[in-house]
N, C-alpha and C positions, 0 to 999 in steps of 0.2 A: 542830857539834851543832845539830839544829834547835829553834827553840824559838817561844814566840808572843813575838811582840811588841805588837801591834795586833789586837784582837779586835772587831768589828763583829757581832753575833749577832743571833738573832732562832731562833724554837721553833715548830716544826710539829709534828701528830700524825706520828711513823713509823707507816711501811706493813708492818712485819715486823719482828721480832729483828735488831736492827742493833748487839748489841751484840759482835761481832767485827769491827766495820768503822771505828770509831773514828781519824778521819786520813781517810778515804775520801771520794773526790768522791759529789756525791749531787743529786737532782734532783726535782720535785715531780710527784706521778701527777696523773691527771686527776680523782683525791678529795680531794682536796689533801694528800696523805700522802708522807711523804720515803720512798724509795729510792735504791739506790746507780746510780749512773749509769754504762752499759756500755758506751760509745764508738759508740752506735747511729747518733747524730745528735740525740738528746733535749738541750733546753737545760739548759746547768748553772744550779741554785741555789749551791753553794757547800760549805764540807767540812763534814764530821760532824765536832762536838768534842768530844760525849759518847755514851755506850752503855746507848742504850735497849734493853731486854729485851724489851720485848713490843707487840704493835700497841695503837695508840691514844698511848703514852707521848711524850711530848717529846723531840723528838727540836733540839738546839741545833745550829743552823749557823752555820757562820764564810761570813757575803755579804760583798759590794764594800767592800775597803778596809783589808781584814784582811790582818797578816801573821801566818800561822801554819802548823802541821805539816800534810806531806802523806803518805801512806804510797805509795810510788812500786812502780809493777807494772814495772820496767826501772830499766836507766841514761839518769840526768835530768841533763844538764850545767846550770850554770849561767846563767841568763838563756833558758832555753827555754820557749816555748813550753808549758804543761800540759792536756793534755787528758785525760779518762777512758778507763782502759783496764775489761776486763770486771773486774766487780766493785767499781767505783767509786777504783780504785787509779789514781796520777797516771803520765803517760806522756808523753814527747815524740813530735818527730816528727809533729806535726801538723799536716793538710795545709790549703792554703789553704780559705776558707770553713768551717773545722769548729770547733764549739764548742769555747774552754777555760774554764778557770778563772782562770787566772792566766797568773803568770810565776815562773818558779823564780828564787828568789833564794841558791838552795847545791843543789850537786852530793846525787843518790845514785848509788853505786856498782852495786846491783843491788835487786830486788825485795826488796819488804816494808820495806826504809831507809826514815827518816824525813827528809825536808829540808822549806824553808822556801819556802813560797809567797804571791806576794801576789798575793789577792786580786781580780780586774776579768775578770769575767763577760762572755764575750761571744763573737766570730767573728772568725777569725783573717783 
């Protein structure tokens, strides 16, 4: 069962209705507004822990240090690698030089599961 443990936050305006996305990787535009992060190559900020409705609102993300829930777009083994898949959903399998979020610290089985990630932003 994924759960937080370690919460490290900080509140940017969202960039849109991000309130279905909640658990999802997310990443800062160039207005400084959160969106969800699509495996583009865009740097990750960190996961969405709450569900803002509408732009302008706060949008709370889990940065560097945090362990907490990811909502996983595949099967995510343990100790893998996380990177963004489209729609800000965590995904393994990713390849040298591309940004993650973390490191999975519990299995999901398939899409939309919740497991446990910590936290350390950066390039694989």
């Amino acid at each position: 069962m994924a759960v937080h443990r370690q919460v490290n936050a900080v509140s940017y305006p969202a960039g849109s209705d991000l309130s279905a996305g909640q658990y999802r990787i997310v990443y800062m535009t160039d207005e400084g507004r959160i969106a969800f992060a699509d495996g583009n190559g865009t740097s990750l900020l960190g996961i969405l822990l709450n569900k803002p409705t509408a732009v302008g609102q706060a949008a709370r993300v889990a940065v560097d240090g945090s362990v907490v829930k990811c909502e996983a777009g595949g099967a995510v083994n343990e100790r893998d690698a996380v990177g963004a898949a489209t729609g800000g959903r965590g995904t393994a399998g990713v390849i040298d030089n591309a940004y993650i979020v973390g490191r999975a610290l519990s299995a999901a089985a398939a899409s939309a599961d919740l497991f446990e990630v910590s936290v350390m932003v950066g390039r694989l």
